[in-house]
TIZA-53582 format. One record per residue (C-alpha): residue in three letters; z, y, x. Coordinates in steps of 0.02 Angstrom, whole numbers, padded with zeros to 5 digits, always signed. Example, Ala and Ser with C-alpha at 12.3 -4.5 7.8 and 13.67 -1.06 7.14 Angstrom:
// TIZA-53582
ALA+00390-00225+00615/SER+00357-00053+00684/
//
This chain:
// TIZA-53582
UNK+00734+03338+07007/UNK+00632+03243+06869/UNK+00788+03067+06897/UNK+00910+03219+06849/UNK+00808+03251+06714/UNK+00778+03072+06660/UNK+00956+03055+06643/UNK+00988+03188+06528/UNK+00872+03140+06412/UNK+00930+02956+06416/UNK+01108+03043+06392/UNK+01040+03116+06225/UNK+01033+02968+06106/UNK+01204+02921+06172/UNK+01289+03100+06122/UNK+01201+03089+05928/UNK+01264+02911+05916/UNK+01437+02974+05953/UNK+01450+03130+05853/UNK+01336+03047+05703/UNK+01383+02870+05699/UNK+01534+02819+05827/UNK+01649+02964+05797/UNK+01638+02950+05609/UNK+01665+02772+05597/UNK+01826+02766+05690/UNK+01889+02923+05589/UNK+01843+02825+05442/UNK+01933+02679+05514/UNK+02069+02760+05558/UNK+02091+02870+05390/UNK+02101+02697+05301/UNK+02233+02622+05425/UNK+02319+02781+05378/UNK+02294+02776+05190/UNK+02337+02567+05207/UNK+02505+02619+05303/UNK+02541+02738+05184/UNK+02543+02592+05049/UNK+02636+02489+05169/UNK+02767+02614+05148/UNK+02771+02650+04979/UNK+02766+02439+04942/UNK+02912+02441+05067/UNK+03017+02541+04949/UNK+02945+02441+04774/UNK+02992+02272+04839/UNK+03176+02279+04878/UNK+03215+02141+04777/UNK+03077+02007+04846/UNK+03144+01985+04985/UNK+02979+01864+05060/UNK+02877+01993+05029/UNK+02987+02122+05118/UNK+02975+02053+05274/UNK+02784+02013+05253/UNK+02779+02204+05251/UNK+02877+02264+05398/UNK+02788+02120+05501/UNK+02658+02244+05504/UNK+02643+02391+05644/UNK+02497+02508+05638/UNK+02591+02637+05732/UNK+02536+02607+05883/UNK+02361+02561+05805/UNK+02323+02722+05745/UNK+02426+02826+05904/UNK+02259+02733+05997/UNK+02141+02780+05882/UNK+02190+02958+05897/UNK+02196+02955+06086/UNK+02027+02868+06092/UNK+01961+03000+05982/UNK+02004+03137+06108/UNK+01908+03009+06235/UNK+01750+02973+06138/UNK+01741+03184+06120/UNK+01731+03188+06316/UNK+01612+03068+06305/UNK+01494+03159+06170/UNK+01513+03321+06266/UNK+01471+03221+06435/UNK+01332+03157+06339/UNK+01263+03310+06270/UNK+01296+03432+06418/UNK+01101+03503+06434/UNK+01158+03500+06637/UNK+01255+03387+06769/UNK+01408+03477+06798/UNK+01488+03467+06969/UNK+01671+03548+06967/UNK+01753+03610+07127/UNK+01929+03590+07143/UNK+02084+03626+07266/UNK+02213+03710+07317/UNK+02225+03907+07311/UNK+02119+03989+07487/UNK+02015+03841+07538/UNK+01864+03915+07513/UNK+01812+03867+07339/UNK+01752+04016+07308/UNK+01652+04026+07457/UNK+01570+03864+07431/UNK+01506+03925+07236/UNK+01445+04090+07311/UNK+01326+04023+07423/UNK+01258+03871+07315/UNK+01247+04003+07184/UNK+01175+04176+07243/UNK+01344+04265+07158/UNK+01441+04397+07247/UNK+01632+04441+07288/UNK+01560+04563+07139/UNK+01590+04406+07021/UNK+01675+04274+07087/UNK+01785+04347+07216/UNK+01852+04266+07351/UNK+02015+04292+07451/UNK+02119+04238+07607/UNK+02258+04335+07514/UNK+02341+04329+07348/UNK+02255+04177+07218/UNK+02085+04255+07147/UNK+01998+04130+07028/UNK+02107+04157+06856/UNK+01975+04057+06736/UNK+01870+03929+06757/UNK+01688+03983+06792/UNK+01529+03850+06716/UNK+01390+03956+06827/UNK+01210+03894+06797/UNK+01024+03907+06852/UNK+00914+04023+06764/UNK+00721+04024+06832/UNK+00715+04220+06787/UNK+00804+04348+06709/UNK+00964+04451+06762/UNK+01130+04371+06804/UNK+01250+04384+06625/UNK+01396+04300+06555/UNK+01465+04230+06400/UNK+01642+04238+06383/UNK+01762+04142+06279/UNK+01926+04216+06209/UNK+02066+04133+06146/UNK+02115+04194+05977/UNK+02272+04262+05950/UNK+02347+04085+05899/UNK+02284+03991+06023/UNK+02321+04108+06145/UNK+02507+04112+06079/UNK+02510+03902+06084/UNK+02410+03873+06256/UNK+02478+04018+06342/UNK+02654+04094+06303/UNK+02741+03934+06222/UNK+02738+03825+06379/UNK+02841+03979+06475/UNK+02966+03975+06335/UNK+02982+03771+06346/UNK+02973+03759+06525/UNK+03103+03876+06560/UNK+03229+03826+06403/UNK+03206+03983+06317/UNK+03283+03989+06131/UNK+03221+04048+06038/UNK+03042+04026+06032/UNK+02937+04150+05953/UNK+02832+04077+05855/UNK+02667+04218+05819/UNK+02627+04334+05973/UNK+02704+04488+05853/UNK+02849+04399+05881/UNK+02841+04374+06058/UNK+02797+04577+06083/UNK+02940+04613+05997/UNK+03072+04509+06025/UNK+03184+04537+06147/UNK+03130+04465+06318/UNK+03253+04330+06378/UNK+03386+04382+06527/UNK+03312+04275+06690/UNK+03358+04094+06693/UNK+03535+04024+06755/UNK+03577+03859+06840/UNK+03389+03801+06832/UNK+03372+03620+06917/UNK+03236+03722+07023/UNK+03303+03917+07033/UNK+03151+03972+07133/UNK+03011+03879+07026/UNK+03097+03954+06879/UNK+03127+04132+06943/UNK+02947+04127+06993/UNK+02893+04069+06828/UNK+02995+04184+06745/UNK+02894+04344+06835/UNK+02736+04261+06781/UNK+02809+04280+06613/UNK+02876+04437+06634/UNK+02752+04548+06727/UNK+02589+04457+06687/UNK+02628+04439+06506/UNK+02763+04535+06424/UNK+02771+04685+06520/UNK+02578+04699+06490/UNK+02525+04652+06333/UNK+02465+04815+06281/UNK+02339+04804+06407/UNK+02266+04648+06362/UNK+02314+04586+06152/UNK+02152+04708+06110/UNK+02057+04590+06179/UNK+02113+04444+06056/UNK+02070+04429+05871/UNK+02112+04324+05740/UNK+01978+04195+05769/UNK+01915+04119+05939/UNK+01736+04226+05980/UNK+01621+04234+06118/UNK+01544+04382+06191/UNK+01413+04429+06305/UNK+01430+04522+06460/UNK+01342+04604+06599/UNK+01348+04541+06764/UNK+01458+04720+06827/UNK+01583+04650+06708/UNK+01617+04459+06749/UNK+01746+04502+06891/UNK+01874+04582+06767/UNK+01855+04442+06652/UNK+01885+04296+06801/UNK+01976+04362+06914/UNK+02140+04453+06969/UNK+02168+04601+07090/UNK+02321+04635+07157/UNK+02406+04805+07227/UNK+02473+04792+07412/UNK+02627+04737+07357/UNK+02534+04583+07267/UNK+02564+04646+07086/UNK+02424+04629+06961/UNK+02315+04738+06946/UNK+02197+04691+06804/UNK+02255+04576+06644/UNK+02083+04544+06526/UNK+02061+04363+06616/UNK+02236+04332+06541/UNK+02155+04310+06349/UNK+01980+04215+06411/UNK+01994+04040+06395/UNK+01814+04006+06517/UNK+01661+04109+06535/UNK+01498+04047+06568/UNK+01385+04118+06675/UNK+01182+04117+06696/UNK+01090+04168+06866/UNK+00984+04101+06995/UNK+01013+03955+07126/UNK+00949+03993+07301/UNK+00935+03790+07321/UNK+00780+03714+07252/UNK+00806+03559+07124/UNK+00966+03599+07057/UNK+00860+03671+06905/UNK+00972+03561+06799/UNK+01152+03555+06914/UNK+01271+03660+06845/UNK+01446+03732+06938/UNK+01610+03748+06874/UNK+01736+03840+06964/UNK+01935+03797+06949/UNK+02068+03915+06971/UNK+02147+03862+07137/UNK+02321+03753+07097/UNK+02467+03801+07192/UNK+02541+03938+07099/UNK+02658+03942+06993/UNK+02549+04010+06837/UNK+02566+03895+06687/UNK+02436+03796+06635/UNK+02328+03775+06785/UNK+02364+03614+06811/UNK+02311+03585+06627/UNK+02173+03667+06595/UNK+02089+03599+06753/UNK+02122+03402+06694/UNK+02036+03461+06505/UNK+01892+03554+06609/UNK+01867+03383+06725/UNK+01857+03291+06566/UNK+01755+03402+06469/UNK+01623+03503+06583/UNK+01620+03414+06729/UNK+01514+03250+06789/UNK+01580+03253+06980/UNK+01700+03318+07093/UNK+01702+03417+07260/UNK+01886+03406+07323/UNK+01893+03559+07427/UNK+02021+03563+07571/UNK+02020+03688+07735/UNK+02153+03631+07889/UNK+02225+03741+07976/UNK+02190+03757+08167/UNK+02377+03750+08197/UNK+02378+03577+08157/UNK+02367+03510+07970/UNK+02413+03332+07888/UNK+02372+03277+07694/UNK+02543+03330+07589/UNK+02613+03317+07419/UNK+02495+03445+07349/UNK+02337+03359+07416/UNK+02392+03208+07303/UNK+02446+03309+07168/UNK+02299+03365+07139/UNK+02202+03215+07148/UNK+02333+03137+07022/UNK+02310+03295+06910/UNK+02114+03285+06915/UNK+02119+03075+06890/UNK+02214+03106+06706/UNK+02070+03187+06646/UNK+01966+03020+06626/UNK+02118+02914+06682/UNK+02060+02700+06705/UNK+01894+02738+06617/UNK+01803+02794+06752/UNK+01893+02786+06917/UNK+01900+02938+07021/UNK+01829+02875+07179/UNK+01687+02840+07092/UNK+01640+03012+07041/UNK+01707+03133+07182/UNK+01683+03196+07363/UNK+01811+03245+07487/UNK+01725+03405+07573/UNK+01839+03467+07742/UNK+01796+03634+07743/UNK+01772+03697+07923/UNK+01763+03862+08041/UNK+01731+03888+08207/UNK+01922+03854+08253/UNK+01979+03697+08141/UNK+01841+03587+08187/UNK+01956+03454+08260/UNK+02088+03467+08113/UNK+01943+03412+07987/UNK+01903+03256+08085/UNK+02086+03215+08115/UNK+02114+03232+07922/UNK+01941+03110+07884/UNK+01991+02992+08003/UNK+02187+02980+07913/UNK+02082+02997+07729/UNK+02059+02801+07721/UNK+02265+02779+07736/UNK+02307+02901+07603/UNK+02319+02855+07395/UNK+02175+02974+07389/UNK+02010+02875+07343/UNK+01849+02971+07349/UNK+01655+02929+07369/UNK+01650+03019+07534/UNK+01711+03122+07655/UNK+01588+03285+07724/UNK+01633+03395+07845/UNK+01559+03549+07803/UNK+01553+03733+07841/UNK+01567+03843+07663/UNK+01505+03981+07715/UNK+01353+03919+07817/UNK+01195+03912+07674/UNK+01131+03790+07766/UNK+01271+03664+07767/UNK+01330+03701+07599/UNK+01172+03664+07508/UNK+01130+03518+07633/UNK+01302+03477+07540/UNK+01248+03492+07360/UNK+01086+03384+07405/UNK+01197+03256+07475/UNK+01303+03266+07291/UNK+01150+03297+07188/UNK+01054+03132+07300/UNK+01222+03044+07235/UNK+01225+03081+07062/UNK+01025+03031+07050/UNK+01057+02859+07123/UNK+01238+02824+07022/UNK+01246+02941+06865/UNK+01160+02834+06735/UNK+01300+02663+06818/UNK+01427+02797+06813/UNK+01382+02828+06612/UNK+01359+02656+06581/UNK+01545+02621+06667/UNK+01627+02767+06574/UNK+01554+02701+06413/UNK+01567+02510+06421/UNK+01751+02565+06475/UNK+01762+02665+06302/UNK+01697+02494+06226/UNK+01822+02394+06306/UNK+01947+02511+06227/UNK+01872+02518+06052/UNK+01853+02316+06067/UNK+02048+02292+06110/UNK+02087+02418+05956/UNK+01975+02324+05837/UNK+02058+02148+05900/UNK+02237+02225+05859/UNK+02165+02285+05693/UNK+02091+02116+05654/UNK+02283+02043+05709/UNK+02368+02145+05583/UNK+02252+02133+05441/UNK+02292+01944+05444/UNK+02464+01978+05428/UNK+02435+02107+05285/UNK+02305+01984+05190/UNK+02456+01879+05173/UNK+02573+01993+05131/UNK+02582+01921+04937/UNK+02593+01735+04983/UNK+02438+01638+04964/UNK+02390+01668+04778/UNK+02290+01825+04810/UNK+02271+01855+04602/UNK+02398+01874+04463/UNK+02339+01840+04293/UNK+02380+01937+04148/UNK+02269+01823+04027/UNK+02298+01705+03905/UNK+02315+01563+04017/UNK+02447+01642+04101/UNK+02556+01681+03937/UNK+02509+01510+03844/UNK+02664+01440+03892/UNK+02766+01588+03827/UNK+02655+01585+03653/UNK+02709+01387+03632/UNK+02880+01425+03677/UNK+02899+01583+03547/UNK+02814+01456+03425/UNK+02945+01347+03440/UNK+03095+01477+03421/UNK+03005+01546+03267/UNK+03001+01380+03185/UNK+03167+01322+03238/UNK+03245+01493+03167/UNK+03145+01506+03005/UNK+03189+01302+02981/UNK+03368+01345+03024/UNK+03346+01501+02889/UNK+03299+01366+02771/UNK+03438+01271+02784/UNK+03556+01380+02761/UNK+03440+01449+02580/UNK+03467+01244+02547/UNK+03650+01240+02554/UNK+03671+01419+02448/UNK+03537+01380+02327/UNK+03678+01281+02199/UNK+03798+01429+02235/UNK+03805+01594+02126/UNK+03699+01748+02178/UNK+03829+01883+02215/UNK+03703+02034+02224/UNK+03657+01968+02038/UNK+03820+01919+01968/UNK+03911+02079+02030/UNK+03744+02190+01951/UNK+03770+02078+01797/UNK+03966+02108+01773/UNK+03928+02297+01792/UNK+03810+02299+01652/UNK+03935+02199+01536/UNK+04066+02330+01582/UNK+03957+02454+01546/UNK+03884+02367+01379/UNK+04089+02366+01323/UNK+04122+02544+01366/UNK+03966+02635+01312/UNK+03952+02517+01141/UNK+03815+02693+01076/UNK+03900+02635+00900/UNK+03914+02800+00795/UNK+04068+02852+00722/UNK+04116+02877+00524/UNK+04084+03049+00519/UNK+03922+03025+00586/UNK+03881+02872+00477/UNK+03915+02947+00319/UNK+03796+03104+00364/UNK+03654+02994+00420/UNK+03691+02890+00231/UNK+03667+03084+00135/UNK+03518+03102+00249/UNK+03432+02941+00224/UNK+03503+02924+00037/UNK+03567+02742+00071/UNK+03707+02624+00163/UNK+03578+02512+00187/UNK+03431+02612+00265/UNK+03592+02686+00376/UNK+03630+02517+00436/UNK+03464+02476+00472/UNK+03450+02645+00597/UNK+03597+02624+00685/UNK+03592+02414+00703/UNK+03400+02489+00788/UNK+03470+02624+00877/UNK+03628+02516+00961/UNK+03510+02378+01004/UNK+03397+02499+01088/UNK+03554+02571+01178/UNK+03620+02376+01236/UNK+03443+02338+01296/UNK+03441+02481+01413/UNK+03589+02438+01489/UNK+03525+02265+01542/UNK+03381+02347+01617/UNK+03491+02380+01794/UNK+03485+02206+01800/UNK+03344+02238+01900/UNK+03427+02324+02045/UNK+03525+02165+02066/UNK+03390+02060+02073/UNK+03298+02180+02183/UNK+03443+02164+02307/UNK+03437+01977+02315/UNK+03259+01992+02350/UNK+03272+02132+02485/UNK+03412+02022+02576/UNK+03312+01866+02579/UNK+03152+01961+02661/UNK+03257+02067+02779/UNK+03353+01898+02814/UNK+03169+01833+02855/UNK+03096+01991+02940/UNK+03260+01983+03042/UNK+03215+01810+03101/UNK+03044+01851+03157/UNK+03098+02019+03242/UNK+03249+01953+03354/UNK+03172+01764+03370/UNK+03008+01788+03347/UNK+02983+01939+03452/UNK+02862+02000+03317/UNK+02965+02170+03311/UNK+02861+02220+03453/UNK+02720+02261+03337/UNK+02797+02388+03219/UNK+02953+02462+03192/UNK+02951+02422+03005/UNK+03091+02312+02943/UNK+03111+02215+02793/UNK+02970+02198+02650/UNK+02863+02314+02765/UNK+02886+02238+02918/UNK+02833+02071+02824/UNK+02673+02205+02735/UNK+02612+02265+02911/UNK+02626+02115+02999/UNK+02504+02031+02864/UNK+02396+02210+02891/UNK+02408+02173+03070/UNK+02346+01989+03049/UNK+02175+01987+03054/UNK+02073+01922+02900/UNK+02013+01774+03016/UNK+02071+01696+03155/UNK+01968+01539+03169/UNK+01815+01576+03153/UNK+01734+01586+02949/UNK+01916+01525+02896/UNK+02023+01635+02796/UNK+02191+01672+02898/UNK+02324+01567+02823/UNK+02459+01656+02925/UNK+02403+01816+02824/UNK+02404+01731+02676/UNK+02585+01675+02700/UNK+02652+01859+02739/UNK+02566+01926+02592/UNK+02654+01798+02458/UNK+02814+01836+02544/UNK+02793+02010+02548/UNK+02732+02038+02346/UNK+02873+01935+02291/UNK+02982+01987+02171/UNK+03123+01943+02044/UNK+03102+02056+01890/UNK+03223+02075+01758/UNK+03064+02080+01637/UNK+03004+01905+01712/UNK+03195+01812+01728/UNK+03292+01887+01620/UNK+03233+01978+01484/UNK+03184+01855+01375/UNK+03338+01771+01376/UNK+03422+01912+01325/UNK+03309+01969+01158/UNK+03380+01816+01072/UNK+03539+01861+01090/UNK+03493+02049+01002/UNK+03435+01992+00861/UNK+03589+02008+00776/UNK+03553+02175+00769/UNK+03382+02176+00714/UNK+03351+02211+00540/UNK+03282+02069+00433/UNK+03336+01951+00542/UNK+03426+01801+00482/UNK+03590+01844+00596/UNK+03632+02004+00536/UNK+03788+02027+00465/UNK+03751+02092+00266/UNK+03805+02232+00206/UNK+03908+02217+00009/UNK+03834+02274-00143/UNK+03943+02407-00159/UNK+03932+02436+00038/UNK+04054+02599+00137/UNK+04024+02695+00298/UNK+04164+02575+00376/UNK+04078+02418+00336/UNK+03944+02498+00398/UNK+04047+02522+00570/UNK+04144+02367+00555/UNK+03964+02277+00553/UNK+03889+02366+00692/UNK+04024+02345+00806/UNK+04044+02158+00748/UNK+03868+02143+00790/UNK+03891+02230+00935/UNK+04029+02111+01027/UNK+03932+01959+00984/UNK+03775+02011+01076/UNK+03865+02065+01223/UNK+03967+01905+01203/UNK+03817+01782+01189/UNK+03724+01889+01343/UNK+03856+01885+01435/UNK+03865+01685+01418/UNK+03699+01686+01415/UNK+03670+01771+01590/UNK+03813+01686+01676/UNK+03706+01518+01669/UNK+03570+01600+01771/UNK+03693+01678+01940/UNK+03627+01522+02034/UNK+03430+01555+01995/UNK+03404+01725+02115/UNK+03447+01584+02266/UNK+03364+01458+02200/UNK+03224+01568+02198/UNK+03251+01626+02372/UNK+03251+01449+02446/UNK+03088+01398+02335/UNK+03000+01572+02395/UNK+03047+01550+02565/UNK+03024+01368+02589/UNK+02829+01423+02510/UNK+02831+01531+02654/UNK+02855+01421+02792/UNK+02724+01298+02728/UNK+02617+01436+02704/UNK+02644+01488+02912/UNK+02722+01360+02973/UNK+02654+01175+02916/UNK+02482+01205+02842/UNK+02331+01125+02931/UNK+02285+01257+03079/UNK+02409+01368+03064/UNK+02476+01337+03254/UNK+02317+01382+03349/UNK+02338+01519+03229/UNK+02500+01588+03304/UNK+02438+01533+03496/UNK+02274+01647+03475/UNK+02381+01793+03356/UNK+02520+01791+03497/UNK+02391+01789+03637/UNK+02294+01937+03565/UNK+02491+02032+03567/UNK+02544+01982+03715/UNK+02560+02144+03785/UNK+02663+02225+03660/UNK+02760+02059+03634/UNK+02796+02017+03809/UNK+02786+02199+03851/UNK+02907+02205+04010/UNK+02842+02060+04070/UNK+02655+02119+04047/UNK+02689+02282+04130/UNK+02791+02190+04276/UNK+02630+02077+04278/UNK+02522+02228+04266/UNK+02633+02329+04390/UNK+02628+02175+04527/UNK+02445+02136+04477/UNK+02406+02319+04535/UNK+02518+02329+04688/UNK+02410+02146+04762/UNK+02252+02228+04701/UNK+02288+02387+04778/UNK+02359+02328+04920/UNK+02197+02187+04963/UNK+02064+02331+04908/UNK+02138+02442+05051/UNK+02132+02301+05171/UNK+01978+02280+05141/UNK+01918+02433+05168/UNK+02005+02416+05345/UNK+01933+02267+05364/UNK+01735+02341+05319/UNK+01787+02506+05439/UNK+01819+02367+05572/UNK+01660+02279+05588/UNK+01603+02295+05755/UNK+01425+02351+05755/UNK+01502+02509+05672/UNK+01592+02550+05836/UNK+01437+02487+05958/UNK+01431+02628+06080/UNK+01291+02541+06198/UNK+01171+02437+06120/
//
């Protein structure tokens, strides 16, 4: 029929949209919910100490968000496949020996030879998708279940259903564990005994006759038409045991031959398994078929002549076959009630369509018609096919504006919870790590360098009129020393230098040059003294600027070198074309020294020269001079000048401080006081804020990232959420 075909190519655009632009979107959308909750949950655990922001977090529920999602996924697939099916699909369901069967063998040209049909035991095992083909012989294609899905579809639901423990979990396991003893004290001891034999003799006892058939992978297969009855079917001995098993692994089978009927060119059939037994599954499998292959519905029921009423198991099946589209498309809208009749039930049929309109089952309509009469059953499927020409394209339009409704109520909750999440960090959305952000900080470090160094100061001030211990102790050491190790020769060796230089006086003259020489090196440790006072006062300094001035952030160095690298550090210029007068200040303090060649030495020479020949102190030497004049001289000579150096030196104990407080008090106007020099430290301390501040920085850093983090992903929600991305229908 060319409206039958007119629909299926309107359906078209509808199933690309879906698979290429709808589906993708809200797996996109709901990948970054996920990824977004994710965060949720790993800021839940990073902000147990702010306590505002806690609770900003667990305000926020996309459980039940993204539980949607994923169930509206499943729906939007049924839609696509509804959408794409190259056929309209009519499914024929009911209960076990109402004539199903019957009804798809005449509207189909097929045979008890492949679809068999029974008054007996339950034929149909598989669903059956049978359509036209203009020419060509009848085939099939069969789909297996893989050895997996076979396991998880098939086997598992016996094990739950029943309470068995434990549950093998691969089919090896299931051939060879040991088969469970029959149920006990079951809630419903017949169900579950009959369930059990399923089990049992369908399953276990014959899985060598059917796990061939059922590879690692799912596969389809192509099969003659002499085959398709073993593959759908089940035969049973007289005693109603199975007979075959291979329908046990198929999952459906398709099959292609010619309708008798003219127009249903593009109708297809799918035959259920009849519900009633107690086979596993059914019930299932016939809701995901409904939902999947099928556009509309032929409820198939046959009264008995004996007198017949609707019961449970008629609405139990029309509650199992409304879950497979549920409230998007209601079922009354998309089914037919067809009371199958003979020539002895007649009466029964009308009795149950005139009782049809009190019952909780809502179809279309209600035919009376004979299944086995060609002429009533495709008068039947022109009534259906008639139907679906005049209602399909409202009944897409409802199943997808109900889809829309859906999406639209997801994308509202989304919308509700991003506004929660957006606020999650209070209002300020950004946290600075820049210089405006640490300027307060700089001014306040500013101030407790100052304050410390100016303190520093003070205390140089007070000490500057008291003696230099590091000098004074260095100084007595060297007198000691001087006293002890006089280097004055003895006698013996006095009157061997006079036969070697032929004279008293040339002796004299050697050894007053030789024990100067040896004095003078002795006052040359003065220097370590004076070294120490100067190392104190720059590690006293250096100490001041590491502790106070945070500055030990920048190297490890301490003392003269931390004061060298930090004026390395300091770059040549801060302001621009002006030398750095911060640099400048490190650098004096850090070359400054107190030598004993520059304070001290020169005060001591005078006192030597009373030991330096020609010199108008020496001590003379008689006309008729002896070796211990010679001695008596030297050693004379010798007490004097330590005498007089010691005096000498003992005026100068107070000078090392003095020094310290003049070098240091350079310093600070150097760093401190010149013209400048504070924008100086604001831009240095800026520039090192992140070494200087470095906990801080990183907690900065470390928040900064969490906010950014955090808003980026929302934001990607909130671009997965437009709506035009989710327009099913234009």
């Amino acid at each position: 029929m060319p409206q039958i075909e007119d629909v299926l190519t309107q359906r078209i655009p509808l199933a690309n949209k879906l698979e290429q632009v709808i589906t993708p979107n809200l797996q996109k959308l709901y990948q970054t919910i996920r990824t977004l909750e994710v965060n949720r949950q790993k800021q839940l655990a990073e902000c147990v100490n702010e306590p505002e922001i806690l609770i900003n977090l667990q305000n926020i529920d996309f459980s039940e968000i993204l539980k949607r999602i994923d169930e509206e996924l499943k729906v939007l697939d049924k839609l696509r496949l509804r959408f794409a099916r190259k056929t309209l699909n009519i499914g024929v369901v009911g209960l076990a020996r109402q004539g199903k069967s019957t009804l798809l063998q005449i509207l189909s040209g097929l045979t008890d030879a492949e679809i068999p049909s029974s008054d007996r035991m339950p034929c149909t095992s598989v669903q059956s998708n049978i359509y036209h083909q203009t020419e060509g012989n009848t085939y099939a294609k069969v789909y297996f279940h893989s050895e997996s899905s076979f396991f998880k579809e098939v086997i598992a639901p016996y094990y739950k259903q029943l309470n068995f423990s434990p549950i093998p979990q691969t089919l090896d396991d299931f051939r060879h564990q040991k088969f469970p003893e029959p149920p006990k004290n079951h809630e419903n001891p017949a169900k579950a005994e009959s369930i059990y034999k399923h089990l049992r003799d369908d399953y276990y006892q014959c899985l060598d006759q059917y796990a061939l058939l059922l590879k690692p992978e799912q596969r389809q297969e192509i099969i003659k038409k002499e085959q398709i009855q073993e593959f759908v079917s089940q035969k049973y001995d007289t005693q109603g045991n199975p007979l075959v098993f291979n329908h046990l692994v198929v999952k459906k089978v398709e099959i292609f031959c010619h309708f008798g009927a003219q127009g249903v060119e593009k109708i297809g059939l799918v035959d259920m398994p009849g519900l009633g037994d107690t086979r596993l599954g059914d019930a299932e499998r016939m809701i995901e078929a409904l939902g999947e292959d099928v556009d509309f519905i032929l409820f198939v029921r046959k009264p008995v002549n004996s007198g017949d009423f609707w019961k449970k198991d008629d609405i139990d099946l029309y509650d199992d076959a409304y879950q497979a589209l549920k409230e998007k498309l209601p079922l009354n809208l998309w089914s037919f009630m067809v009371l199958n009749h003979d020539e002895t039930n007649w009466n029964r049929c009308q009795d149950l369509k005139n009782t049809l309109v009190n019952q909780p089952i809502r179809v279309g309509g209600c035919v009376i018609a004979n299944c086995k009469n060609p002429e009533q059953a495709n008068q039947l499927l022109a009534t259906v096919v008639d139907y679906l020409a005049k209602n399909i394209n409202n009944l897409d339009r409802q199943y997808a504006e109900s889809c829309q409704k859906v999406l639209t109520e997801i994308q509202t909750s989304i919308d509700s919870e991003l506004e929660k999440a957006r606020k999650v960090f209070g209002k300020t959305i950004k946290i600075e790590t820049g210089a405006e952000t640490f300027l307060p900080q700089v001014q306040k470090l500013i101030k407790s360098i100052t304050k410390s160094l100016e303190d520093l100061l003070e205390t140089l001030r007070k000490k500057r009129e008291n003696e230099d211990q590091f000098f004074k102790a260095q100084v007595e050491t060297v007198i000691q020393s001087c006293k002890q190790d006089t280097g004055i020769p003895s006698i013996t060796q006095i009157e061997d230098r006079n036969k070697e230089v032929k004279g008293y006086g040339t002796t004299y003259e050697q050894y007053m040059n030789e024990v100067r020489a040896h004095l003078s090196q002795k006052f040359l440790s003065i220097d370590d003294g004076l070294k120490k006072s100067v190392e104190e006062l720059k590690n006293q300094v250096a100490n001041v600027l590491i502790q106070q001035g945070k500055l030990g952030a920048l190297t490890e160095k301490q003392g003269t070198e931390f004061l060298r690298t930090i004026a390395e550090i300091l770059p040549d210029e801060i302001i621009g074309g002006k030398p750095c007068k911060i640099k400048f200040g490190f650098q004096v303090l850090a070359d400054f020294e107190l030598s004993y060649r520059g304070f001290v030495q020169h005060r001591i020479r005078q006192h030597l020269d009373i030991l330096t020949p020609n010199e108008s102190e020496v001590l003379q030497l008689s006309k008729t001079p002896t070796a211990q004049q010679v001695l008596n001289n030297l050693k004379t000579a010798h007490q004097e000048a330590v005498y007089k150096c010691e005096e000498s030196l003992m005026d100068f104990f107070k000078e090392p401080n003095q020094a310290a407080f003049a070098i240091v008090e350079e310093f600070l106007d150097r760093i401190l006081r010149a013209e400048d020099v504070k924008t100086e430290w604001e831009i240095f301390l800026l520039q090192s804020r992140e070494k200087i501040w470095e906990s801080e920085f990183q907690g900065k850093l470390i928040e900064e990232t969490r906010r950014k983090e955090w808003l980026d992903l929302v934001k990607l929600v909130e671009n997965a959420n437009q709506s035009e991305k989710l327009q099913i229908l234009n």
